[in-house]
C-alpha positions in Angstrom: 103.5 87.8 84.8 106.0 85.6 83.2 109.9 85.4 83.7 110.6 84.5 79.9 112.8 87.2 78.2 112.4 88.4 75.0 114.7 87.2 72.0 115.7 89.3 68.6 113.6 86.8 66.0 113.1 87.5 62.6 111.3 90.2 61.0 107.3 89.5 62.0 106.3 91.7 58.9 107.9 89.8 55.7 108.5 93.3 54.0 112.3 94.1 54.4 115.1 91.7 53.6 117.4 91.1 56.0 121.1 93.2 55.9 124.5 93.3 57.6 124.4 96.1 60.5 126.8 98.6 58.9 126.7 100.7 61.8 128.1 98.4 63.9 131.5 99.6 62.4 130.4 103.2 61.5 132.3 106.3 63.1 128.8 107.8 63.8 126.1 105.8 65.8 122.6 106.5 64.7 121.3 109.2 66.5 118.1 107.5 68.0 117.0 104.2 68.6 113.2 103.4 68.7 111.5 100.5 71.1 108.4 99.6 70.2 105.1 96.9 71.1 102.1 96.2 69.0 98.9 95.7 70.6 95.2 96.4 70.7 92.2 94.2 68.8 90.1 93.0 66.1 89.4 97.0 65.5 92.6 98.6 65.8 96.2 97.5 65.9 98.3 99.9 67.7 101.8 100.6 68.0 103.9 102.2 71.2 107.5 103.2 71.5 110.3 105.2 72.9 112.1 107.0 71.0 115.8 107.2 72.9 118.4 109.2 71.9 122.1 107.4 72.1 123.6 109.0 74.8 120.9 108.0 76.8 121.7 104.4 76.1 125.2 104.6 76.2 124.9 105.9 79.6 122.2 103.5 80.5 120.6 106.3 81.9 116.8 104.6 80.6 117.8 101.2 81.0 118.6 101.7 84.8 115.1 104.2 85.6 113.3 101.3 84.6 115.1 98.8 86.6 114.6 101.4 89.6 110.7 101.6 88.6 111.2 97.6 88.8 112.7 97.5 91.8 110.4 99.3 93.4 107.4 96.8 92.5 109.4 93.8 94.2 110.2 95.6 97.3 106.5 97.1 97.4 104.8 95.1 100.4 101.3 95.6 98.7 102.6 93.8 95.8 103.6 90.5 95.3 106.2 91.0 92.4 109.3 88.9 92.4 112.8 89.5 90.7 112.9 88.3 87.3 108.9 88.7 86.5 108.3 90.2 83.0 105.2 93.2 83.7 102.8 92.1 81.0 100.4 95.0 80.8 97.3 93.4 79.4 97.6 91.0 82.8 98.3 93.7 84.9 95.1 95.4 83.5 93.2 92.3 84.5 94.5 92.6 88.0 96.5 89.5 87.5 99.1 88.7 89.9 100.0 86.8 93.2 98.0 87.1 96.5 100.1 88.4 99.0 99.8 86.0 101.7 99.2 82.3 101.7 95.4 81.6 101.3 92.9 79.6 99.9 91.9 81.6 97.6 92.5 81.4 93.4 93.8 84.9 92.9 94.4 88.3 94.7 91.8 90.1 96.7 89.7 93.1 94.7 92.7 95.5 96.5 95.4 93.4 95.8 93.7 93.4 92.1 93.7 97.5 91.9 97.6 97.4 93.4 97.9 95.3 90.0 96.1 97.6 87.8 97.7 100.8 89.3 101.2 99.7 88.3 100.3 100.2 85.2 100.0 104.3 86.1 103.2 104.1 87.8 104.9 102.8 85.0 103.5 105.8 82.7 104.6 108.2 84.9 108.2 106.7 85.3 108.0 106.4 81.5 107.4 110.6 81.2 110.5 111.1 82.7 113.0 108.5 81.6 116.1 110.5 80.6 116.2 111.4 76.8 113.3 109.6 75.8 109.9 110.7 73.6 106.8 108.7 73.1 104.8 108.1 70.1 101.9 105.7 69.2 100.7 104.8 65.6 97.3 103.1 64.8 96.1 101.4 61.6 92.3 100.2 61.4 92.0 96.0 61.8 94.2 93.6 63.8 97.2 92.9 61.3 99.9 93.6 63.7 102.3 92.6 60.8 101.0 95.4 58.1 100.9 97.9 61.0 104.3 97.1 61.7 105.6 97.2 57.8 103.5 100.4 57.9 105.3 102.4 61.0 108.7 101.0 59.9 108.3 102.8 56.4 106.7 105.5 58.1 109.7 106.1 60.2 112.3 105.5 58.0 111.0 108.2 55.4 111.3 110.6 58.3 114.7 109.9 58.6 115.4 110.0 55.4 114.3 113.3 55.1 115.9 115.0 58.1 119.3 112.8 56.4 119.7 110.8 60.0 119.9 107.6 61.0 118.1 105.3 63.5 117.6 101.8 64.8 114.5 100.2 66.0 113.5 96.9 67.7 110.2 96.2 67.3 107.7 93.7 68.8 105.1 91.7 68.0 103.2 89.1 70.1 106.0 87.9 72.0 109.2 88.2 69.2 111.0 91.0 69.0 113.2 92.4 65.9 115.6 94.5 65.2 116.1 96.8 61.9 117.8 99.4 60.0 115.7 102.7 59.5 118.2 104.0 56.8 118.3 104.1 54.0 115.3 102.0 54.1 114.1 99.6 56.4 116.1 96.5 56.7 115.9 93.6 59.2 119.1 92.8 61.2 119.6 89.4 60.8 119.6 88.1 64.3 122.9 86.3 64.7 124.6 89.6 63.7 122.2 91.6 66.1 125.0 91.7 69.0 126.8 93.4 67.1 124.8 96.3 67.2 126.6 99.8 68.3 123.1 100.2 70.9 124.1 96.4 72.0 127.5 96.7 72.4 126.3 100.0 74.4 125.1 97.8 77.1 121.5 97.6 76.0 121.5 93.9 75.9 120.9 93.2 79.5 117.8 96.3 79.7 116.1 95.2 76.7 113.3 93.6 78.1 112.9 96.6 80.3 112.2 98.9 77.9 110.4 96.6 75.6 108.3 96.2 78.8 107.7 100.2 78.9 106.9 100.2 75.2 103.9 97.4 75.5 102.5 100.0 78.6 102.7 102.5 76.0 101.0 100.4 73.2 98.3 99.0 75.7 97.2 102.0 77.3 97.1 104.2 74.2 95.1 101.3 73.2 92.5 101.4 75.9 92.3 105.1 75.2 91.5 105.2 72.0 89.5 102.0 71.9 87.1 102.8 74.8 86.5 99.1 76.2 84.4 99.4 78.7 85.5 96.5 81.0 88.9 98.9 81.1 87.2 102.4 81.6 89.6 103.5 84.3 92.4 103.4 81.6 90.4 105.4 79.4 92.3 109.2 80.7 95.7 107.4 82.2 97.8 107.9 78.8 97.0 111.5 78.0 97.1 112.8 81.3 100.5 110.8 82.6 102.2 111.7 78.6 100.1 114.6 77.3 103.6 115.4 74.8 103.5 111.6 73.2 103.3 112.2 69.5 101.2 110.7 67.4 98.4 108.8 66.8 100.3 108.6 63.9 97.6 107.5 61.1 99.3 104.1 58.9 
């Protein structure tokens, strides 16, 4: 687990210049805002999000069930998770974390390592019911996260485009996270003007990191799923039993 917070960067991807963010200023916010991680291997790269509508983020109603889920993991006395830790899925996976008392020993005990991986449960099931939010996942065969992101980008703008709505997404890969325009096209949001962002001003800034932290459990265990790793067989089931209505694997 690591206390460093994500910070808008640049678009990973190359593939969409960068543009003012008109609806900053417009009358009519977009109508959905997409958070999403890239993970998964050599074989697949996979993409997670959450798919939240804007009156959930204006009323902070996703940001703050997260930061309850959060919450709950610091105060959790079979846990050692502190205020300020960033949930890093892949490490919780491992069984990562602190021992709970002082001791000798390098890491946490084999219980205090399943306490670790079963967070990663509890997150899905807090994600199934954060207020106005869908999940989807994407998959494209090979590792280039920064195709697979071009790819879903395109993807969801066409859909947008079609259905004449607009939409926002913040996308991340590795550890930098971006923001961009769906509509017309895709566009990167250069990042000094990303403040400016209706979903920013909104209050989003602050749970950010939150629910970038609830995409990557997306992206990692729909990962795990499809990819069948046998070191992580107990997260083979978790994502289609805890979000049975995510959409996708969308094919890029």
């Amino acid at each position: 687990m690591s206390s460093t917070a994500s910070q808008p960067s640049p678009a990973a991807g190359g593939g969409h210049d960068c543009a003012s963010p008109e609806f900053a200023h417009a009358n009519h916010p977009p109508r959905d805002l997409y958070v999403g991680v890239l993970s998964g291997g050599q074989d697949i790269s996979l993409a997670g999000w959450l798919r939240i509508g804007y009156q959930a983020i204006e009323s902070k109603a996703a940001v703050a069930a997260w930061a309850e889920f959060q919450e709950a993991l610091c105060t959790d006395p079979a846990l050692n998770i502190r205020r300020g830790d960033t949930l890093r899925a892949r490490k919780l996976a491992a069984g990562q974390g602190r021992t709970r008392f002082p001791s000798t020993r390098r890491g946490p005990t084999k219980a205090e390592q399943w306490g670790y991986r079963h967070v990663l449960r509890r997150g899905l099931d807090v994600i199934a019911g954060l207020p106005g939010t869908t999940v989807g996942t994407a998959r494209s065969r090979g590792g280039a996260h920064a195709a697979t992101a071009d790819a879903l980008l395109s993807r969801l703008s066409a859909h947008h485009a079609a259905e004449g709505t607009s939409a926002l997404a913040v996308l991340r890969t590795n550890t930098a996270a971006s923001w961009y325009e769906l509509t017309p096209a895709p566009s990167a949001v250069d990042p000094r003007a990303a403040r400016e962002l209706p979903y920013v001003s909104a209050g989003l800034e602050a749970g950010l990191d939150g629910l970038l932290e609830a995409a990557e459990f997306v992206a990692y265990c729909a990962y795990q799923h499809h990819a069948r790793r046998r070191n992580r067989r107990f997260l083979w089931d978790w994502f289609p039993e805890l979000l049975p209505g995510a959409e996708g694997p969308l094919e890029l």
